[in-house]
N, C-alpha and C positions, 0 to 999 in steps of 0.2 A: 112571673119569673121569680125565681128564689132569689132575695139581697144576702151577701154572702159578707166576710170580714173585708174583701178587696172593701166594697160598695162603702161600708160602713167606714171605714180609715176611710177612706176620702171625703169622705160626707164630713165627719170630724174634724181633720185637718183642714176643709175648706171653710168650715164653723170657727174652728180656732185661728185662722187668718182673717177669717174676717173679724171678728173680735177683736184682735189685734191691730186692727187698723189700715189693712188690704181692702181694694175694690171686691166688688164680689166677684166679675171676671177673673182679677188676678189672685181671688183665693181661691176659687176652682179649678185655677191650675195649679195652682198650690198642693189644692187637696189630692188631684188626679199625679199628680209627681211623686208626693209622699206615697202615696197607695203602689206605687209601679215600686219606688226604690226600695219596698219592706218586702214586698212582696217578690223580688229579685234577693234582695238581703236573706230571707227566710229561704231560698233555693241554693242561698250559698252563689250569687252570682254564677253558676253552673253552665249557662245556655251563652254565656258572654265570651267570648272568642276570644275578643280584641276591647276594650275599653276606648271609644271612638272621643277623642281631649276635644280642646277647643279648635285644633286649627284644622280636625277632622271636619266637624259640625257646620263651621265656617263656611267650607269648600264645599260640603252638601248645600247647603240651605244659603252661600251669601250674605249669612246671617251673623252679625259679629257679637260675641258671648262675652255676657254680663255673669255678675255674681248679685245676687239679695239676699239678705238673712231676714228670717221669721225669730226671731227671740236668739238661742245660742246655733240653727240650725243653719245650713245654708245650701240652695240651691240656684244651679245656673240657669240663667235666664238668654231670651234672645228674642229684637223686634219682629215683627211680623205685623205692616202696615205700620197703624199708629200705637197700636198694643207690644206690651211686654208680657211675654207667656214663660214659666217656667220649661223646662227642658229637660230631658234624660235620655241618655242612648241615642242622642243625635235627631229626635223626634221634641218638637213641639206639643205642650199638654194646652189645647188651643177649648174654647167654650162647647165648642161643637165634637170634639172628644169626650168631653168631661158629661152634655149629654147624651152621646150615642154608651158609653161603657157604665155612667153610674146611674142620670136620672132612667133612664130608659128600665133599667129596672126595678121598679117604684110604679111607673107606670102613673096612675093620675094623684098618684098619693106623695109624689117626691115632694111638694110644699107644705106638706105636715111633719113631714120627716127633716127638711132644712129649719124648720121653723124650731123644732125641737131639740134639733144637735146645736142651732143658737140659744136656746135656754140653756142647755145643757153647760156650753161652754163658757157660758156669762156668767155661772154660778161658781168658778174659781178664778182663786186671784191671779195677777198677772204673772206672778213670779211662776206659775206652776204652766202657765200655756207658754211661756217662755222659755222654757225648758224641752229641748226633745226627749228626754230621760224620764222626766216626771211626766209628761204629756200623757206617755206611751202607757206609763205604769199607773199610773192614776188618774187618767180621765177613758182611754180609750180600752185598756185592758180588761178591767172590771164590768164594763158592760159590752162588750164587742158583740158575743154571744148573743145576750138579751136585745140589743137593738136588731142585729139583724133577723132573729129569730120574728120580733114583733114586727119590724118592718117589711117584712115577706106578707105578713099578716095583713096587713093594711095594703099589700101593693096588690093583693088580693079581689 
């Protein structure tokens, strides 16, 4: 299967979570939350009817919504057992999402590929993974292309 830019932001953003000091559970959702909300952002929220708040989310899921910041960015959260999973659109970004939509396409190669976007992302300082603005523009932008291109490669 082809890894595309979705794959890649996610893989990044769960690299730069956990860097930062996230479980790797809770950077996977991390990464799987940023990937959905850019990728909504980049459609113009378009397909969004209604923006479903907390007391929507709640009433769906019984689930009572948290706020976490990743550096200056922040996203909502909500338990599910003993876990805290990021959130968007009233859906949970839970481990077993993060591998049905990203590893799954990598195929047996996704652990050279995590292993990589953690080199990748330990090789800048904190101040610039702490930033959603520098993140974007200088860690993930510059090579979005090239990883995913390579990483098809390899899932190959």
């Amino acid at each position: 299967m082809k890894v595309g830019r979705f794959q890649v932001m996610a893989v990044l953003q769960a690299a730069r979570a956990r860097e930062l000091g996230f479980s790797e559970t809770r950077a996977k959702s991390w990464g799987l939350n940023r990937a959905i909300f850019y990728a909504a952002a980049k459609r113009g929220f378009k397909h969004v009817t209604q923006r479903p708040g907390r007391e929507h989310f709640g009433k769906k899921t019984g689930a009572k919504m948290g706020e976490a910041f990743l550096g200056n960015e922040m996203g909502y959260t909500a338990r599910k057992g003993n876990r805290t999973y990021f959130a968007i659109g009233g859906e949970l970004q839970t481990e077993a999402d993060f591998k049905r939509q990203i590893e799954s396409r990598f195929g047996r190669a996704f652990l050279r590929a995590w292993n990589e976007s953690l080199t990748i992302v330990s090789q800048y300082p904190k101040y610039v993974l702490s930033s959603q603005n520098r993140f974007f523009s200088e860690v993930y932008r510059p090579r979005r292309d090239e990883l995913a291109s390579k990483w098809t490669e390899m899932s190959k």
